[in-house]
C-alpha beads as a LAMMPS data file, in Angstrom:
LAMMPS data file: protein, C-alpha beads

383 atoms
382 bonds

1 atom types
1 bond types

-500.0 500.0 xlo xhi
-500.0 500.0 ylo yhi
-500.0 500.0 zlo zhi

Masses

1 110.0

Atoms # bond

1 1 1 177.830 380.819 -314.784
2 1 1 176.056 383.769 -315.629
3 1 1 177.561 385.677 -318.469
4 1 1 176.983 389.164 -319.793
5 1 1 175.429 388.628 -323.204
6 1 1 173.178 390.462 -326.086
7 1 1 170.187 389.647 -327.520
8 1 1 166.519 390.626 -326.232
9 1 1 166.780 387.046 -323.716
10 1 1 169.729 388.268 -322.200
11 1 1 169.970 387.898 -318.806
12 1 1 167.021 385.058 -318.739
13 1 1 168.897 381.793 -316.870
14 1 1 166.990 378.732 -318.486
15 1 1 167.263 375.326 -317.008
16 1 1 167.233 372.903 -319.589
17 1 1 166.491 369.471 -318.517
18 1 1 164.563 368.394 -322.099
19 1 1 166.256 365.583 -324.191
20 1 1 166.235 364.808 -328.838
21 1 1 164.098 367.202 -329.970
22 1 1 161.119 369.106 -329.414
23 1 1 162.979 371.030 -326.103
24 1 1 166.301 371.026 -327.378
25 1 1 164.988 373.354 -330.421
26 1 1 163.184 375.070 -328.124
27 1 1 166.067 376.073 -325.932
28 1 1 168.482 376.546 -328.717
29 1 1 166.068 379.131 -330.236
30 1 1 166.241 380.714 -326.797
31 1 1 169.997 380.965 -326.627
32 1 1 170.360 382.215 -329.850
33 1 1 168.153 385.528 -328.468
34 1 1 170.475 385.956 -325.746
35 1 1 169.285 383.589 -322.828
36 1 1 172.120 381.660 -320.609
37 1 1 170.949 377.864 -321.329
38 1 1 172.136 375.659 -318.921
39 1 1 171.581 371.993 -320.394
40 1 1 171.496 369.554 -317.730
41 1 1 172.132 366.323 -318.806
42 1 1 172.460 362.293 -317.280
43 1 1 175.931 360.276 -317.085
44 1 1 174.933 358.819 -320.830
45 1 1 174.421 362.313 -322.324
46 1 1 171.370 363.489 -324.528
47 1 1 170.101 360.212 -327.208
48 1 1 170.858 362.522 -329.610
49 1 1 174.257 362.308 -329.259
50 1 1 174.493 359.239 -330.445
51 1 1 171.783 359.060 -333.328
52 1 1 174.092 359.090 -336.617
53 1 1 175.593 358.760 -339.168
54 1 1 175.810 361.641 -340.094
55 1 1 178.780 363.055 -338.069
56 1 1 180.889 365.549 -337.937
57 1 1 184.489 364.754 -336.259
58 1 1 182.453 361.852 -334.891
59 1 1 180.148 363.791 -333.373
60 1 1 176.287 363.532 -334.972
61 1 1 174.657 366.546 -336.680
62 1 1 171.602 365.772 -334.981
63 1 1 172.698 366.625 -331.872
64 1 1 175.199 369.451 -333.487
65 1 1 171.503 371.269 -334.743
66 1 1 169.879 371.624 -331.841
67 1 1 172.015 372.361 -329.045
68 1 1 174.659 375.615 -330.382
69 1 1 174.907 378.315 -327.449
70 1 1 174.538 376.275 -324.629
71 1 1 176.627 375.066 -321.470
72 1 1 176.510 371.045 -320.531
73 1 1 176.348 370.068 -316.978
74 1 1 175.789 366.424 -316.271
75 1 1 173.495 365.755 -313.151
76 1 1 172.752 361.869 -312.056
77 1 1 169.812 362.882 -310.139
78 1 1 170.217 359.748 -307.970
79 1 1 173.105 361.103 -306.521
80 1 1 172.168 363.397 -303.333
81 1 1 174.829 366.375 -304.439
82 1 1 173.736 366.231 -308.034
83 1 1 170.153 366.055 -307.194
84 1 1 170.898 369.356 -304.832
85 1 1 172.728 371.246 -307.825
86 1 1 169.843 370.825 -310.064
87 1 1 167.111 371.828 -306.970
88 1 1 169.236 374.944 -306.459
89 1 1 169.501 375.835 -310.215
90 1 1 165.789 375.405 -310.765
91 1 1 165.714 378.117 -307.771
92 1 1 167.650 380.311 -309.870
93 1 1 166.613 380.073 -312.676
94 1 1 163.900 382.070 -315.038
95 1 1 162.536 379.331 -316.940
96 1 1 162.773 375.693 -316.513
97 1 1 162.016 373.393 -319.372
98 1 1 161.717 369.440 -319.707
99 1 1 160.220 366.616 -321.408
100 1 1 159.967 363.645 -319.242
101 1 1 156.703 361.968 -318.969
102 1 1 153.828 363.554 -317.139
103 1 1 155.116 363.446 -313.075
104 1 1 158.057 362.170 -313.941
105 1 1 160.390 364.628 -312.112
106 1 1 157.750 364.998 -309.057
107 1 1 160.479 362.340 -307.081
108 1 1 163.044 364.384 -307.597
109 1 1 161.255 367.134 -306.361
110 1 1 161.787 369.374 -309.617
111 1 1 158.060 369.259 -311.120
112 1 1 156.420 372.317 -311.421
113 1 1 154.396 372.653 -307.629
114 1 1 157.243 371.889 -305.685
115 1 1 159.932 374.425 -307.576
116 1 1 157.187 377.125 -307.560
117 1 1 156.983 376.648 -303.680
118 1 1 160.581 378.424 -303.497
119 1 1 160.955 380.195 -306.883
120 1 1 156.941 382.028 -307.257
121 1 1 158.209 383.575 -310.864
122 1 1 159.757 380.751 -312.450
123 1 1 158.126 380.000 -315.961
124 1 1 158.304 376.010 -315.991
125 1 1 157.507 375.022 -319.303
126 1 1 156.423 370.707 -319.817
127 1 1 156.464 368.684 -323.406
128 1 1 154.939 365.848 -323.374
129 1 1 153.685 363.220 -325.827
130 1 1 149.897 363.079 -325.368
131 1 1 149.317 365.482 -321.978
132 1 1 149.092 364.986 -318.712
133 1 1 145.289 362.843 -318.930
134 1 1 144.975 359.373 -320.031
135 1 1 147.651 359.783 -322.678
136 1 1 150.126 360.696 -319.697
137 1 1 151.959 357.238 -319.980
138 1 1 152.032 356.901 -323.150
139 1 1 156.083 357.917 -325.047
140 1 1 156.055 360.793 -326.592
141 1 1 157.947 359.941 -330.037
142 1 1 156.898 362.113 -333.294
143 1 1 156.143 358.854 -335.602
144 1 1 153.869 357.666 -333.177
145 1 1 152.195 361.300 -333.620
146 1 1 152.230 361.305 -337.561
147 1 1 150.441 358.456 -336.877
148 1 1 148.065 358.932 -334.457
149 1 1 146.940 362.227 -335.769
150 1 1 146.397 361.530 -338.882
151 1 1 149.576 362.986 -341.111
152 1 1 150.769 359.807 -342.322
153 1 1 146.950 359.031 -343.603
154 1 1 147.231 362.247 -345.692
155 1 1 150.661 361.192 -347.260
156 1 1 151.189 359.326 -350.381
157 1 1 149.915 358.181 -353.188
158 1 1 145.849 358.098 -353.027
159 1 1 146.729 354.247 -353.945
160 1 1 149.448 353.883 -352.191
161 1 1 150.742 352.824 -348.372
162 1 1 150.580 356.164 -345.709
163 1 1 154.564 357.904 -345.174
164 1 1 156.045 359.592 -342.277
165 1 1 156.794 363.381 -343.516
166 1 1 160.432 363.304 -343.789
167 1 1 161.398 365.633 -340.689
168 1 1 159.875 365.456 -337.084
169 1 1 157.166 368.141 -337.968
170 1 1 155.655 367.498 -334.856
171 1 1 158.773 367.813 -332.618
172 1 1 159.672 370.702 -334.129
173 1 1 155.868 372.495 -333.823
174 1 1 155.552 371.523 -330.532
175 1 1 159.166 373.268 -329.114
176 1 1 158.167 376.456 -331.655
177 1 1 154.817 376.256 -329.181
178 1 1 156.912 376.026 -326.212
179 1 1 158.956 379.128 -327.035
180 1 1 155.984 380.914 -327.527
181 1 1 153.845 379.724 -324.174
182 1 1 157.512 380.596 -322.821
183 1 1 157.388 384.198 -324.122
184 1 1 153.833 384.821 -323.636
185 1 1 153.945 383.452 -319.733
186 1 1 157.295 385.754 -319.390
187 1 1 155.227 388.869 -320.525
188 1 1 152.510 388.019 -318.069
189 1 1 155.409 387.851 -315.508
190 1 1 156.478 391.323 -316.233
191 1 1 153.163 392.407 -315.523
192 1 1 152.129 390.570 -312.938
193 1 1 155.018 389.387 -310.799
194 1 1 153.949 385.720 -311.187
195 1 1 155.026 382.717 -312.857
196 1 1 153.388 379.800 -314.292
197 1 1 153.398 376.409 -315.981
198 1 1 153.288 376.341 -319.995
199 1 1 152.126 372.949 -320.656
200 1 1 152.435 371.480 -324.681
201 1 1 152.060 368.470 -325.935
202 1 1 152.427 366.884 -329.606
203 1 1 149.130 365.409 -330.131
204 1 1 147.694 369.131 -329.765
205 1 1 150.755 370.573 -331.692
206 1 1 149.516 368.353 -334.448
207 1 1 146.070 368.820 -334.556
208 1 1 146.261 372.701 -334.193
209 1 1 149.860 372.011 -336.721
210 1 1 147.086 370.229 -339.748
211 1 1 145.216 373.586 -339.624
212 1 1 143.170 373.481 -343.107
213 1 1 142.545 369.035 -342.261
214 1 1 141.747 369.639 -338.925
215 1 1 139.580 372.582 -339.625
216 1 1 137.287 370.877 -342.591
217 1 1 137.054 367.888 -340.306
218 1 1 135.505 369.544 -336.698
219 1 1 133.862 372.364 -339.077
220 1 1 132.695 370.283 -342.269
221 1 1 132.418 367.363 -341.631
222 1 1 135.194 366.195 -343.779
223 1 1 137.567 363.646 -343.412
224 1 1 140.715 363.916 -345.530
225 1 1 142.575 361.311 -347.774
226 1 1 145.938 361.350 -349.574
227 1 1 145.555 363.448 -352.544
228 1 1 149.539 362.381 -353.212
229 1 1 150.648 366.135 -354.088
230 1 1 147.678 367.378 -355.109
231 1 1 145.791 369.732 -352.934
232 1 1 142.207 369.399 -351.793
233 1 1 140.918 373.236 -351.983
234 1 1 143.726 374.067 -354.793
235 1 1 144.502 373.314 -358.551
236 1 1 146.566 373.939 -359.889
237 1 1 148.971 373.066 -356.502
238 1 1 151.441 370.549 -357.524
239 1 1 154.201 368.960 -359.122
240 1 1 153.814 368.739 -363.035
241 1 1 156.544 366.963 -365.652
242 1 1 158.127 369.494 -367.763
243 1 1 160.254 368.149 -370.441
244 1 1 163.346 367.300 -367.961
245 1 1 161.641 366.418 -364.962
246 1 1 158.715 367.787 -362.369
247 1 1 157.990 371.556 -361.405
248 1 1 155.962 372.511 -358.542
249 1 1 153.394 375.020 -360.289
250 1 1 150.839 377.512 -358.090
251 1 1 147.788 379.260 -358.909
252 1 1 146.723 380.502 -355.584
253 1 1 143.951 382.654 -357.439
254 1 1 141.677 383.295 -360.317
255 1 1 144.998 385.886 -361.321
256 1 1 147.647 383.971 -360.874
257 1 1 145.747 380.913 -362.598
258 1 1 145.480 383.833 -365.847
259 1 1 149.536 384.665 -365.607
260 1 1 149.931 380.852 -365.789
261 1 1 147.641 380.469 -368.858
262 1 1 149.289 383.138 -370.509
263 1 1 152.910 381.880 -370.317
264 1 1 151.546 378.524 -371.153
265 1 1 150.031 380.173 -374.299
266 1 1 146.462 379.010 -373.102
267 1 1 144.518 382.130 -373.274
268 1 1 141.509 380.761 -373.410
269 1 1 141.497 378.276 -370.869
270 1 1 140.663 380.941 -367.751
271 1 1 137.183 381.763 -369.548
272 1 1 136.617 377.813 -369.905
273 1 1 133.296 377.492 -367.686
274 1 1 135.560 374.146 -366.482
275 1 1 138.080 376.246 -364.895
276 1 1 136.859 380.228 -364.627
277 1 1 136.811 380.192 -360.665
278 1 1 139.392 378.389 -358.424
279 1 1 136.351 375.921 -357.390
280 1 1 135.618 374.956 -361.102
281 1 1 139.229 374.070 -361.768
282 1 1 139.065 371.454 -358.538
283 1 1 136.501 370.261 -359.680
284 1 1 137.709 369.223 -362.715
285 1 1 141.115 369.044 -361.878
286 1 1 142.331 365.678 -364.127
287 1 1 141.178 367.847 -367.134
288 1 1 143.177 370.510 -366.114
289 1 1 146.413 368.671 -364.699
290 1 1 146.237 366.992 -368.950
291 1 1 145.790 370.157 -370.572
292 1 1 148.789 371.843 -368.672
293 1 1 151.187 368.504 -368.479
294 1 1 150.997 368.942 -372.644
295 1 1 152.499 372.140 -372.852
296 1 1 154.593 371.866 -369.849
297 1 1 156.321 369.287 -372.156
298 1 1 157.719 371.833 -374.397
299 1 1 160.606 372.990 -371.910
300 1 1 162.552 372.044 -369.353
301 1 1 162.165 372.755 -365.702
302 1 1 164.382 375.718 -365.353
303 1 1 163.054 377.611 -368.217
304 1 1 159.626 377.135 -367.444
305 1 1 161.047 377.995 -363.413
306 1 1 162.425 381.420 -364.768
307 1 1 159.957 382.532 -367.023
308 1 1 156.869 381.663 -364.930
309 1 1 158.843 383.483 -361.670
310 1 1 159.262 386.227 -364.074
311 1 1 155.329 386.501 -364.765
312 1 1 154.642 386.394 -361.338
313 1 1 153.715 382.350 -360.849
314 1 1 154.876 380.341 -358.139
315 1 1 157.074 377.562 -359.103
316 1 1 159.956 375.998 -358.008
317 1 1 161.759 373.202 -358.564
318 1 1 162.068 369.882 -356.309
319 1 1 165.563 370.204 -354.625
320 1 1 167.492 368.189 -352.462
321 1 1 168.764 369.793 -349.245
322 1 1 171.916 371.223 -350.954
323 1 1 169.909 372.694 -353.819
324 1 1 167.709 374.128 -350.320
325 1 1 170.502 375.586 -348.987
326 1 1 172.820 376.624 -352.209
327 1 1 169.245 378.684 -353.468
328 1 1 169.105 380.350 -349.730
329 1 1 172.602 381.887 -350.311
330 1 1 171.402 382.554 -353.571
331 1 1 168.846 385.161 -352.105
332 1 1 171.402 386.530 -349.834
333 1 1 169.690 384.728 -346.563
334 1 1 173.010 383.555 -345.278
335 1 1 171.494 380.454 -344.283
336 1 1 174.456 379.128 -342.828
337 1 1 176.595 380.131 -339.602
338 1 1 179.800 378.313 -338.000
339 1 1 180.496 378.873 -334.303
340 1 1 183.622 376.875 -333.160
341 1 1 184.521 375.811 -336.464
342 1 1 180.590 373.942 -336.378
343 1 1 178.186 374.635 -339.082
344 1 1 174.850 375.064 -338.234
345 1 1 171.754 376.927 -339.689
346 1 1 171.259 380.366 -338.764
347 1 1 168.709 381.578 -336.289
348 1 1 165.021 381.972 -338.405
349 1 1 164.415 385.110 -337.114
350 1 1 165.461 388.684 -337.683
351 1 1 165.628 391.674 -335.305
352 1 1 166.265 394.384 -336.529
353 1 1 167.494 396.242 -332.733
354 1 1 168.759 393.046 -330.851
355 1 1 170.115 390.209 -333.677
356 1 1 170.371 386.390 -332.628
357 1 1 173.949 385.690 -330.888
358 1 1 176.500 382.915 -332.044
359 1 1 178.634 382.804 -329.339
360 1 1 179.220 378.914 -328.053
361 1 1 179.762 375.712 -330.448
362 1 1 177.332 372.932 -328.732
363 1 1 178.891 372.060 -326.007
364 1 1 180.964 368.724 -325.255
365 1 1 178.804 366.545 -321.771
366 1 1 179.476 368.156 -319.050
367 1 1 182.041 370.898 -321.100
368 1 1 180.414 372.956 -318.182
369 1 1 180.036 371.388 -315.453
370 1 1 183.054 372.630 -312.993
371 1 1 181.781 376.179 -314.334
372 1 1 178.618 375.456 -313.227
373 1 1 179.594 373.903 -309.500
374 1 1 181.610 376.700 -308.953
375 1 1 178.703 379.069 -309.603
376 1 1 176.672 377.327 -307.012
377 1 1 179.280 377.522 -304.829
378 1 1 179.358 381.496 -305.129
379 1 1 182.685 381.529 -307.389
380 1 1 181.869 383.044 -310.999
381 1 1 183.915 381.699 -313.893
382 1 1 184.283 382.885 -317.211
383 1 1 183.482 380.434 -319.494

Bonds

1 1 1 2
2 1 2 3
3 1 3 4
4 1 4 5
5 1 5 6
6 1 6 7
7 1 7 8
8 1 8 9
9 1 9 10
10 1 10 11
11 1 11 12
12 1 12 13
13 1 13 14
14 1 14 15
15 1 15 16
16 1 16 17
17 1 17 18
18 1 18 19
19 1 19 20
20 1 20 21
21 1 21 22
22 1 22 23
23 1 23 24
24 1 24 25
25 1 25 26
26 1 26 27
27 1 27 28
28 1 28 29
29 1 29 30
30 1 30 31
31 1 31 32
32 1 32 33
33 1 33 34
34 1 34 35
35 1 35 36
36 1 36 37
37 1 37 38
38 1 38 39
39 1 39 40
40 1 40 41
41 1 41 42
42 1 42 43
43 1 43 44
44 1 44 45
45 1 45 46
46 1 46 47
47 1 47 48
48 1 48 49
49 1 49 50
50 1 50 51
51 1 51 52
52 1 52 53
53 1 53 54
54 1 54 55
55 1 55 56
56 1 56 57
57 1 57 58
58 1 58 59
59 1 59 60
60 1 60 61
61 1 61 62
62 1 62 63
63 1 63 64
64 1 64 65
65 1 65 66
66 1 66 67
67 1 67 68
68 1 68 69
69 1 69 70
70 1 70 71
71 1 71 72
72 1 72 73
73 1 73 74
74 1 74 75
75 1 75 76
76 1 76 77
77 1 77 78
78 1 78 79
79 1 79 80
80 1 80 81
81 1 81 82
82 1 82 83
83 1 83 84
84 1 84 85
85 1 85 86
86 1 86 87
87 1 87 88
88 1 88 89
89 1 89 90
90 1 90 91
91 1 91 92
92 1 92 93
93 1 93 94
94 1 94 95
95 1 95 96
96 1 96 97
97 1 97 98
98 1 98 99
99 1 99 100
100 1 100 101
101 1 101 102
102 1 102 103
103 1 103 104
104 1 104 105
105 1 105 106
106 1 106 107
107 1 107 108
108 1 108 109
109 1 109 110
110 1 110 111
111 1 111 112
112 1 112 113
113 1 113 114
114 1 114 115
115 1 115 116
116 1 116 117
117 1 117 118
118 1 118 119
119 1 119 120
120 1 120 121
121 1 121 122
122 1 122 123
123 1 123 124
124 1 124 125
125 1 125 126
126 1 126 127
127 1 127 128
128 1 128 129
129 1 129 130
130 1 130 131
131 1 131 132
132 1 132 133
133 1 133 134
134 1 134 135
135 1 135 136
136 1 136 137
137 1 137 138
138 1 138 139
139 1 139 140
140 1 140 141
141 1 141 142
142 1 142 143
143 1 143 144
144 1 144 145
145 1 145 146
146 1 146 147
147 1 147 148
148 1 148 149
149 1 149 150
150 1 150 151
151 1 151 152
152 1 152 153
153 1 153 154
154 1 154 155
155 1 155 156
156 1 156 157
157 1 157 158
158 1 158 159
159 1 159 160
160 1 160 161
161 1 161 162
162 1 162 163
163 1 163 164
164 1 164 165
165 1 165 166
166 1 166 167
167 1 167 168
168 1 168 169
169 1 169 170
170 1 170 171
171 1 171 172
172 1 172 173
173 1 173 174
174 1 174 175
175 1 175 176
176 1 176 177
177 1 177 178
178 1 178 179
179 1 179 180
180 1 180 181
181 1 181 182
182 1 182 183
183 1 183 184
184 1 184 185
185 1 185 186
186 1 186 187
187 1 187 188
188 1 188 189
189 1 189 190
190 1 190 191
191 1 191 192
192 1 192 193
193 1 193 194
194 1 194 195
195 1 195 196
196 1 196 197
197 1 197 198
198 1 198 199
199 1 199 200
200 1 200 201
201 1 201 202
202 1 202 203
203 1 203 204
204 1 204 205
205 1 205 206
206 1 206 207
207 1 207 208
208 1 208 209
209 1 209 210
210 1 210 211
211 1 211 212
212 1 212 213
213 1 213 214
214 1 214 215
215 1 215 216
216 1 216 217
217 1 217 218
218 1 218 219
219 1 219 220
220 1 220 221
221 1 221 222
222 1 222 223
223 1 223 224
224 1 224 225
225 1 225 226
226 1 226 227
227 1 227 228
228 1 228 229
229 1 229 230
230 1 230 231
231 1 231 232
232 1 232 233
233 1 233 234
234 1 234 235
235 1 235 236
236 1 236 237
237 1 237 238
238 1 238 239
239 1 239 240
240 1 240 241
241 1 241 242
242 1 242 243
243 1 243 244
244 1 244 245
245 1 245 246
246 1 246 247
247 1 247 248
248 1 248 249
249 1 249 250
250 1 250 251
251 1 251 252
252 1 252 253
253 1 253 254
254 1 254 255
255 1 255 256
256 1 256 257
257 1 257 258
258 1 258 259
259 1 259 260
260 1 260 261
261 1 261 262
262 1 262 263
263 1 263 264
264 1 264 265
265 1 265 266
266 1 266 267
267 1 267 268
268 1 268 269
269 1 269 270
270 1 270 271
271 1 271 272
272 1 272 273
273 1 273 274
274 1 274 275
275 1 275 276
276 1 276 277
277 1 277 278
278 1 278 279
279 1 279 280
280 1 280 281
281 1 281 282
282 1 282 283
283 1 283 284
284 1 284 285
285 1 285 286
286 1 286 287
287 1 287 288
288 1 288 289
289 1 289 290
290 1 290 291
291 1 291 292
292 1 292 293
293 1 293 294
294 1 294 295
295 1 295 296
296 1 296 297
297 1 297 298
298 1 298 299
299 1 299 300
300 1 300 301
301 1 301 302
302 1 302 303
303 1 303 304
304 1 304 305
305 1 305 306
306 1 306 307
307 1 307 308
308 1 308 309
309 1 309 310
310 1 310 311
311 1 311 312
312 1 312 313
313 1 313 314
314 1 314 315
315 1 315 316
316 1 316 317
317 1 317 318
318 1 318 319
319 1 319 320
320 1 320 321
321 1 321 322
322 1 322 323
323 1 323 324
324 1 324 325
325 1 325 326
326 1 326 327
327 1 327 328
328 1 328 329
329 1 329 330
330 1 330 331
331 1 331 332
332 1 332 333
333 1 333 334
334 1 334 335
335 1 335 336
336 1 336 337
337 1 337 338
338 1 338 339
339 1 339 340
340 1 340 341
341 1 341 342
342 1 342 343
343 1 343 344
344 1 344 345
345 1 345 346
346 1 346 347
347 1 347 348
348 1 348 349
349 1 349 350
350 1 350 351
351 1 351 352
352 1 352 353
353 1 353 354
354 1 354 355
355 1 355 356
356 1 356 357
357 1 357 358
358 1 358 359
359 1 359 360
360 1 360 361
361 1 361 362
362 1 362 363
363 1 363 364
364 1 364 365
365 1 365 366
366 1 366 367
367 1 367 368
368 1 368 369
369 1 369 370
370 1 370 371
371 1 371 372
372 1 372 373
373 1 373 374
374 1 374 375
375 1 375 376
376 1 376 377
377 1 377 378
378 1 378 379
379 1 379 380
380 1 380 381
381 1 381 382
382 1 382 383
């Protein structure tokens, strides 16, 4: 099962027994640096293989994103053999990762204590929803998170009803937190010779994850409220109409906020006592939002987009996905990479010594799984 491989993971064996999302990333971003991910799944397969439309030769792109560079092996753990396969690989193996709830895997005798008891170096790394406390029963499911945390209170219309953010911010956080509690407890191993449990949770993920909301709450005293797109320490830091539609528009300082004026032929408007310092202009931010909406108007989106890029302003216009994607190959980012004849987005990381590796299309359930039996066994097979 083990193959030869680059990438500055190689040679890490990870036991994947996480399901959807938050793990899944997690472990794909691992394989993509070279780790062996062994995905270890039940007779019905990861949910994510059947959340769609959309598909892709029937298969769903949500499950197609996540999984690339992996090896399927499906384990009912209430069946004595399987349950042995997936005790031995957790003694093999570097890291073991998983999502169920809180003790959920201690009958099985795969939780944390008991596989340390015959593999002392393995980095076992838990996602839950809420932690391992009083929230430890509680499903871990990212809307329930937006929620809970307060996200959804920040989103929308100061008038209007709360909104989910459009992607699973929270899943996603949370498995970029497991990588690095992954990485960070596999450096300590290299020192130290030991292992240890990397526990992460969503709730935490999204409190750390609101950073600025968070922060002006526990430090100031502040609680937040939906500002729509506006933003509470920033103006301008929004969407504006040009003539042909909105344009975000930035003035992230007192200098930027003077490029804007000046492309905006508004030249006196940075020595206005209303908006001189970034803390005037949010303070009187419906002056300012009028006074730049008017000349805005003059041209369209893309013009103003090109000529206030040009002065040094950020702007950019409101995509969809395509538009996302189409300006990323634009900038020569290669966004996109196809193993196996499947698209997927390329890794978001570059090395510059040891690159991300696209070697395996996600994998078919149990696509792996007489590979992976025969490695147990003793018999290596290539894949």
């Amino acid at each position: 099962m083990v193959q030869q491989s680059s990438g500055p993971l190689a040679g890490l064996l990870v036991a994947d027994f996480s399901r959807i999302l938050a793990g899944p990333y997690a472990t794909m971003l691992l394989a993509d640096l070279g780790a062996q991910v062994v995905k270890v799944e039940g007779p019905d397969g990861d949910d994510t293989r059947t959340w769609m439309p959309p598909t892709r030769d029937d298969v769903s792109t949500y499950y197609l994103g996540i999984n690339r560079n992996k090896r399927s092996v499906v384990l009912d753990l209430k069946d004595p053999d399987d349950l042995a396969a997936a005790q031995e690989l957790v003694r093999r193996a570097d890291v073991v990762i998983e999502n169920f709830r809180p003790g959920g895997l201690a009958r099985f005798r795969l939780d944390y204590d008991t596989v340390a008891t015959t593999n002392e170096k393995v980095v076992y790394a838990s996602i839950s929803g809420f932690g391992t406390g009083a929230g430890a029963n509680h499903p871990g499911y990212d809307l329930m998170v937006q929620a809970i945390s307060g996200l959804m209170s920040l989103t929308g219309e100061p008038d209007g009803p709360p909104y989910r953010a459009g992607v699973a911010v929270f899943d996603v956080m949370a498995g970029l937190h497991a990588c690095v509690g992954i990485l960070a407890a596999l450096h300590h191993r290299e020192l130290s010779g030991r292992g240890q449990h990397v526990e992460v949770n969503l709730l935490s993920s999204a409190l750390s994850g609101l950073v600025n909301y968070t922060s002006g709450y526990v430090a100031g005293g502040t609680v937040p409220y939906r500002m729509g797109n506006a933003h509470p320490s920033l103006c301008p830091y929004e969407p504006l109409p040009t003539a042909d539609g909105e344009l975000v528009v930035i003035a992230g300082n007192d200098g930027q906020f003077r490029r804007l004026c000046q492309v905006l032929d508004l030249p006196d408007l940075p020595n206005d006592p209303r908006f001189e310092r970034n803390q005037d202009r949010t303070a009187n931010r419906e002056q300012l939002r009028s006074l730049l909406v008017q000349r805005l108007a003059r041209h369209t989106k893309n013009e103003w987009f090109r000529e206030l890029l040009a002065a040094g302003v950020p702007c950019a216009p409101i995509n969809t996905v395509d538009g996302g994607v189409s300006l990323a190959e634009e900038l020569g980012l290669d966004p996109v990479v196809t193993v196996g004849g499947v698209p997927g987005i390329r890794h978001p990381i570059t090395l510059s010594e040891t690159p991300a590796r696209y070697e395996l299309p996600p994998p078919g359930l149990d696509e792996h799984g007489e590979q992976f039996r025969a490695w147990l066994r003793g018999r290596v097979s290539d894949r």
